[in-house]
N, C-alpha and C positions, 0 to 999 in steps of 0.2 A: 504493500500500500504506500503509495506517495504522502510525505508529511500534509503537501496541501489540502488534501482529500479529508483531513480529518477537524472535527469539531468537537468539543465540552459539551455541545448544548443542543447537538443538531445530530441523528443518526446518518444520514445520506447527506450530500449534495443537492440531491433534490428536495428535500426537506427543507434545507438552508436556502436555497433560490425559491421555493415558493413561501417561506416567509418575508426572505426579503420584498417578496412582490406582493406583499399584505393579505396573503393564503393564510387561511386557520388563525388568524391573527383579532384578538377580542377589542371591544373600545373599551380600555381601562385607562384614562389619563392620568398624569400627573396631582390635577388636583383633588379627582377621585383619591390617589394615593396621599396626599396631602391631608383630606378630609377623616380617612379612615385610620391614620396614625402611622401608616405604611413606612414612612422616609424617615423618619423618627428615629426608626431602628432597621430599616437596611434603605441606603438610597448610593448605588454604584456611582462613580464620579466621571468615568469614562464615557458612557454613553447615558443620556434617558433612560428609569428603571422600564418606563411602558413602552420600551420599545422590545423588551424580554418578553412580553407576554405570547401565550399562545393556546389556542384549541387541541392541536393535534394531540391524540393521546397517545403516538407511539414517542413524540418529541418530549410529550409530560412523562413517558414510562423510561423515556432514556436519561433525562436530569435524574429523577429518582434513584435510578441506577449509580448514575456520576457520582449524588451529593451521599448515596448512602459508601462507597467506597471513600469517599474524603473522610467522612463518619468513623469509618472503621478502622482507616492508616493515615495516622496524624502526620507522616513522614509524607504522601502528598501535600499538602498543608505546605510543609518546610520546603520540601522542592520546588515547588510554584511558588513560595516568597521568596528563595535566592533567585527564580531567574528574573522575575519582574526587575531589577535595578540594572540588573546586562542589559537587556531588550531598550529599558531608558536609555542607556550609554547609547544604544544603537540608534534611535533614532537622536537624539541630541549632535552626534557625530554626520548623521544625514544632514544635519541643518547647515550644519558650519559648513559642511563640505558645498553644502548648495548653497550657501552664501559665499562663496570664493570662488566660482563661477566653473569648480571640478576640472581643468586644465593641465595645474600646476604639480610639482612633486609633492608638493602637501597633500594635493588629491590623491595620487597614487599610493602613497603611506598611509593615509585614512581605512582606503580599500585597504589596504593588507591589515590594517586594525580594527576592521568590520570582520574580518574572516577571523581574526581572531577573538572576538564576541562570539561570534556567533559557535565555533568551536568548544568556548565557554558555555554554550547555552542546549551544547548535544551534551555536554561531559554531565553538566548539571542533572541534566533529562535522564543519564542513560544510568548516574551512580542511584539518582531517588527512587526511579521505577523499578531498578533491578533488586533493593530491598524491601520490595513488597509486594513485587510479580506475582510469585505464590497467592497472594492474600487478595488479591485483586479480584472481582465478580463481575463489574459492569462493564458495556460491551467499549465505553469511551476509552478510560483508562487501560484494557486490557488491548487496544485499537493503537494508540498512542505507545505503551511498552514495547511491542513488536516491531514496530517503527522507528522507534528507536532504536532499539536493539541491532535491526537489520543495517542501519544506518550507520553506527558507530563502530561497529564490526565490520563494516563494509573495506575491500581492496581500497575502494574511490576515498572514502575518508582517510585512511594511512596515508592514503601518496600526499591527497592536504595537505597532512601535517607536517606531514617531513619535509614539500615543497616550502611550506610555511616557515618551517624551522629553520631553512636553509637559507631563506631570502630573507628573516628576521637578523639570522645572525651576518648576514653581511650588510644591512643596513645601519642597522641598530650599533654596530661595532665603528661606525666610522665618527675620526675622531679632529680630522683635519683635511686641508685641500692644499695641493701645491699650486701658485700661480705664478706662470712666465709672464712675462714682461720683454717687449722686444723696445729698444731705443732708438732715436734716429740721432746722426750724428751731434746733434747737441743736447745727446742724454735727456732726451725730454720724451716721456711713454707715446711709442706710435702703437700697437698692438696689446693686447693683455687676453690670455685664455687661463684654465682651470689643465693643469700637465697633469695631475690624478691627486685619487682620492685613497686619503692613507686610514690605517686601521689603530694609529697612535696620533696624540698631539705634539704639535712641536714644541719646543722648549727654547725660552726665552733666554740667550746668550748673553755675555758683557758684551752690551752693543759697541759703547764706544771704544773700548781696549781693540777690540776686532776689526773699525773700522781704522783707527790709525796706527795698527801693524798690519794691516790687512790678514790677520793672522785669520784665515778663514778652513777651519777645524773642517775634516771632510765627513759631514754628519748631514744628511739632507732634513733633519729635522730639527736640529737646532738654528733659531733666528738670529739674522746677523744683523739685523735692522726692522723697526719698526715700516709695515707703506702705511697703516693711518691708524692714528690713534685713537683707539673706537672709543666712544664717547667721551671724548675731553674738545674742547672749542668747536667741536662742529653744531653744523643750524642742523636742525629739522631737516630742510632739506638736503642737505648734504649726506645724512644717515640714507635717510630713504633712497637717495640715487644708492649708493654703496650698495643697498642691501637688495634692491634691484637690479643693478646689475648681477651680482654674485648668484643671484636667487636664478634667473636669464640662463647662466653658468650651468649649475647644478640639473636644473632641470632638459636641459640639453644633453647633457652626461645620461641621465637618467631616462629621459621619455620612451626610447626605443624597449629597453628592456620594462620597466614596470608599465607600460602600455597593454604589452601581451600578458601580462602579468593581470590588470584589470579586464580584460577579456575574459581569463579563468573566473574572475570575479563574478563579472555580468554572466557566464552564463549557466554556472551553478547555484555558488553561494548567495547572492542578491534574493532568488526565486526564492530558496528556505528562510530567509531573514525577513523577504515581505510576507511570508506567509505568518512568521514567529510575532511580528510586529500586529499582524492582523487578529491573533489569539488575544492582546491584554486585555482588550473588553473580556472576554469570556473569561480568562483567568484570575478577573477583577471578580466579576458576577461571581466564579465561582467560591471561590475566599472568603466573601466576606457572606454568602449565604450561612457557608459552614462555619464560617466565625458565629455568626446568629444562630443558630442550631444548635452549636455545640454550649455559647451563652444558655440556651433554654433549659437542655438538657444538665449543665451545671445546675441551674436553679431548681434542679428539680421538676420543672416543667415537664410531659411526657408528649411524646411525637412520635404521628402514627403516618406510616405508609399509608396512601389515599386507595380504598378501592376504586376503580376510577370505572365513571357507566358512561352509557352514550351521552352524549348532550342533550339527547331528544325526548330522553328519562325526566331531565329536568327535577333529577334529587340530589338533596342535600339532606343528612341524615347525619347528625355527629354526636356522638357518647364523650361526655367527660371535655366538652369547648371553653377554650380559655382565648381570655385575648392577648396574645404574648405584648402587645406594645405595652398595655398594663401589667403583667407580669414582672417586665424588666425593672419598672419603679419602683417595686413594692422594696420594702427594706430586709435585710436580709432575717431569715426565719418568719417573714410571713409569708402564704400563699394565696394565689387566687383561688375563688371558686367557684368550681368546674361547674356547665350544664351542657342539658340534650337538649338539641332541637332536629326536629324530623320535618324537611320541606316536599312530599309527594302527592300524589295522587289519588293515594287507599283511600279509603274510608277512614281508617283508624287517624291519618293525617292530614293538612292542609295545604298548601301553595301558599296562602295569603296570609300571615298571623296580625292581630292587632295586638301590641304590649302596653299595657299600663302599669303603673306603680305609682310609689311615691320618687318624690324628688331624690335624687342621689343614691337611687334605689339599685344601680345595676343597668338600668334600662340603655343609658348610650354605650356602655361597656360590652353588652353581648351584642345587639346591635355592631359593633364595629367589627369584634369578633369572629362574627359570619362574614364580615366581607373580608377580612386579615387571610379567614382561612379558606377563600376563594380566589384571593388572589396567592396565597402561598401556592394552592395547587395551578395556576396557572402561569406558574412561576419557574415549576419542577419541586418543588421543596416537600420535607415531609411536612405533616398536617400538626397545629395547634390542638390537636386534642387525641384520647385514651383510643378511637376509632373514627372511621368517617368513611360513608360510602357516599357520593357526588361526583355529577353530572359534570365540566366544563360549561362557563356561559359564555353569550357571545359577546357581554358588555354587563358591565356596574354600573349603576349609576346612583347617585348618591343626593338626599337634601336634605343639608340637616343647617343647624341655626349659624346663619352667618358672624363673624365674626364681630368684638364689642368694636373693633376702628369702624364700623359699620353702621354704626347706630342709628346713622342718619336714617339709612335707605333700612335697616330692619323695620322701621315700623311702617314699612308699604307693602301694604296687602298684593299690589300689583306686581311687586317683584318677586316675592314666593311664588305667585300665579305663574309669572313667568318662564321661571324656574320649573318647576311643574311641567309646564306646555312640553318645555325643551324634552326633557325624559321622554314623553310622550312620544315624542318626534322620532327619537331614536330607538324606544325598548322595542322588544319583542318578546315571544313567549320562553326563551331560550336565556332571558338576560336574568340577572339578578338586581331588585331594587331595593334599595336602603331608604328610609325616611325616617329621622330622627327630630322633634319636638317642630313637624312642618306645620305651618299655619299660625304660629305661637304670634304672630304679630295681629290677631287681631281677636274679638270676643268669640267665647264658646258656641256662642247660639251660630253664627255663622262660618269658624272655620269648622265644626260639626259637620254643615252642610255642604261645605265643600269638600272635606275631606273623604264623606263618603261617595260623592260624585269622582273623586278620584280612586277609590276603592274597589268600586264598581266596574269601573273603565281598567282596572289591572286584573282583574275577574276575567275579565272580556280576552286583553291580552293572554292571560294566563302563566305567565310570570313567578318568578318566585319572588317574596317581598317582605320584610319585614317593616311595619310603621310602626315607631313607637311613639307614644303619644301623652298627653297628658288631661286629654279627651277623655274624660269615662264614659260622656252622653254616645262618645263616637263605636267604643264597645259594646253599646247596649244596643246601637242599631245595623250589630252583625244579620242576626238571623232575616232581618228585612233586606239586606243588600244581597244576599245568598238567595233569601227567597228569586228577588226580582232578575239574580245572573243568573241562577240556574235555567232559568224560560229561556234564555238564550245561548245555552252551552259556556257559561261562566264558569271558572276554577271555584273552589269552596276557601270560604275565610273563615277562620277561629279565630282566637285569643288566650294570651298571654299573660300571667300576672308577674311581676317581677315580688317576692314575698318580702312580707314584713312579720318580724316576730313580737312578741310583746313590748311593752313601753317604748310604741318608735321604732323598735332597732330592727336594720335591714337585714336580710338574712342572704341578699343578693342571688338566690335559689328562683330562676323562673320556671315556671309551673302552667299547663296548660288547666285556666279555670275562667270562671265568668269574675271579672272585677266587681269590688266594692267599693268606689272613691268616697263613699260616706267614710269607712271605716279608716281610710288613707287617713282623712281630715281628722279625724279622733286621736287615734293615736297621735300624731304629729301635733295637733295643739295641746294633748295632755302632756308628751316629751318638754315641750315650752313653757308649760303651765297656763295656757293659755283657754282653759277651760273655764264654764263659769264660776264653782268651786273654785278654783286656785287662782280666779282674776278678785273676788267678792276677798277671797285669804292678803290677798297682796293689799288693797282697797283699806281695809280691817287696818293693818299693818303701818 
């Protein structure tokens, strides 16, 4: 297999060109990930994280494969972080090269120290894979080892290095230049060339003693006379002519030989280099996924291989869901806590849930949750939770309370609205919709009303969706919105209670049940004293 041919992220070629041409490819943007806590805690620097995203599930079962071998041999990990700082050299070294217009012996010595990166970046490859060849499962990394393997073992790579070795040490060794000088009859310089290139420096003679005995010692590397005294009274310009001319010299000596020399360059090494160059995206994505991962799995967190169903299943079903972005916050010895939630078709389940609680109850928490652990699987990554069988969607889409620099425009009703429309525009029955505390900008009796007119109209879609809301009246008019989509081939909507245990206290455990916002209100002004007993006690007082 040719190094080019291979991918981290991608099982074929064809795989990788039809993502690139926006195949199997979900609408998850940035600010979706923004919104859901995503970038928080993995956001790659290289490329856009949504531009990773993907449907294909042989492409989701191949990350899987990758990230669980990172998982298992910490010594990938270390291998991928010594090469990434070579491959900088590499291309940092392209820059300079391509700012000096690649002409010159500079250029030509560059290449020979691009081949040597790059020879650095097989050794690297070939000492890390070979101590955990054995232990290796997935089809990437076991893709990649034989590849290497083939390559570093290769007749073609030997001769490299030895070519390498042998044109290092005659470059790299040279320590001086002789230059003739031809005079015309009134000792004034008519000619000047470079007579060769020595493997020692010269040594600096008793000038003057030697010029008035002429006592000239027969040593071709001892100096019998200064020609210019390198930086003492000369201008600016008079270095630079110097150093141009000489440079003119040099590279005239040099062009024919390291020319064919940069041909072996261009038509081996270059092709492996742009291809090693063209991995750091992916060996960035991959790093720091498994950085995030292995973070979870320190904390105790548990991560589960995705069973992964058609898209067209449109389930989501997860035992023991945690939301790792809150996870990583908590302080160390506390944990989150875990819930099910079941998005299908049965009878026994729903497509649509409505969530109520109290304030601070859990509700934007698992809400985000579901989407953290929809985009992990369409990420490649193992799942935030103890199990999870789910479908890939074609798109997130997310509205939840804009931000306080907002203030202005939060209290227009039309811009929620708007917001809204937009979803509309783009879901389908395949996508997954979030809505966290939508409508908050204006009174219950009327975002009620709208809110189950958008309820309804995701019925219709069929959609998977979680609203969480603060609406109890909008819970209470599930069984009429079900009634009225069923007549029309609408999904079925239930509801959500985020629990409260005695005096106030959350117990952050959502439950599928019919809400009481009476009882919300009770507990929460008895927690405050804000009951009439304890208002008439304070009054007294």
């Amino acid at each position: 297999m040719k190094l080019e041919n291979f991918s981290l992220l991608y099982p074929d070629a064809q795989t990788q060109q039809e993502h690139l041409g926006g195949v199997h490819v979900p609408d998850i943007d940035m600010y979706t990930l923004q919104e859901l806590g995503m970038l928080e805690i993995f956001n790659p620097k290289s490329r856009p994280l949504s531009e990773f995203f993907t449907t294909d599930p042989a492409v989701i079962a191949y990350r899987n494969e990758t990230f669980a071998d990172m998982l298992a041999n910490p010594t990938l990990t270390e291998t991928l972080q010594r090469l990434v700082p070579v491959l900088q050299d590499i291309t940092e070294l392209r820059r300079l090269e391509s700012d000096s217009g690649g002409e010159d012996t500079a250029s030509y010595l560059s290449s020979m120290t691009e081949i040597e990166l790059y020879i650095t970046c097989v050794d690297i490859l070939h000492r890390g894979m070979s101590q955990v060849r054995d232990n290796l499962r997935g089809t990437a990394f076991r893709r990649l080892c034989d590849c290497v393997t083939e390559l570093a073992e290769s007749d073609y790579y030997a001769e490299l290095n030895k070519k390498l070795n042998e044109l290092t040490q005659r470059v790299r060794e040279i320590r001086s230049v002789t230059i003739g000088v031809n005079l015309d009859a009134q000792l004034r310089p008519a000619q000047a060339g470079v007579l060769s290139i020595n493997a020692q420096p010269f040594k600096s003679g008793e000038v003057l003693e030697k010029i008035l005995r002429l006592n000239f010692k027969d040593d071709a590397y001892t100096c019998i006379a200064n020609l210019v005294p390198f930086g003492k009274k000369q201008s600016e310009n008079q270095k630079t002519a110097l150093s141009l001319a000489f440079n003119a010299a040099i590279n005239d000596v040099y062009r024919s030989s390291l020319r064919s020399w940069k041909k072996i360059v261009q038509s081996y090494v270059l092709e492996n280099t742009d291809f090693l160059l063209g991995l750091m995206p992916e060996i960035e994505f991959i790093v720091k996924g498994t950085r995030l991962q292995e973070t979870l799995k320190a904390r105790g967190c548990p991560l589960c291989a995705p069973v992964l169903c058609p898209m067209e299943a449109r389930i989501f079903r997860a035992e023991g869901l945690y939301n790792p972005a809150v996870a990583l916050k908590l302080p160390e010895g506390e944990t989150i806590v875990p819930n099910s939630i079941a998005f299908d078709s049965t009878p026994e389940n729903a497509m649509i849930y409505v969530l109520t609680g109290p304030n601070r109850g859990g509700k934007s928490v698992i809400t985000c949750a579901i989407g953290l652990c929809q985009v992990m699987l369409q990420l490649g990554m193992y799942l935030p939770a103890a199990s999870c069988e789910i479908s890939p969607a074609d798109g997130i889409y997310t509205h939840f309370p804009t931000g306080a620099d907002d203030t202005i425009d939060k209290g227009r009703l039309g811009e929620e609205c708007a917001r809204l429309g937009e979803i509309f525009d783009a879901v389908t029955g395949d996508s997954l919709v979030l809505l966290d505390e939508s409508l908050s900008s204006t009174g219950s009796y009327e975002a009620s009303y709208i809110a189950a007119e958008v309820l309804a109209g995701l019925s219709q879609v069929g959609c998977r969706c979680l609203f969480s809301t603060h609406l109890h009246e909008l819970a209470a008019e599930v069984d009429r919105i079900n009634a009225q989509s069923a007549a029309s081939g609408g999904v079925r909507i239930d509801t959500l209670v985020a629990g409260i245990e005695g005096e106030g206290k959350r117990s952050f455990i959502i439950s599928r049940a019919k809400p009481d916002g009476r009882s919300y209100a009770r507990d929460i002004a008895e927690r405050y004293g804000l009951t009439y007993d304890k208002i008439m006690e304070k009054i007294r007082h």
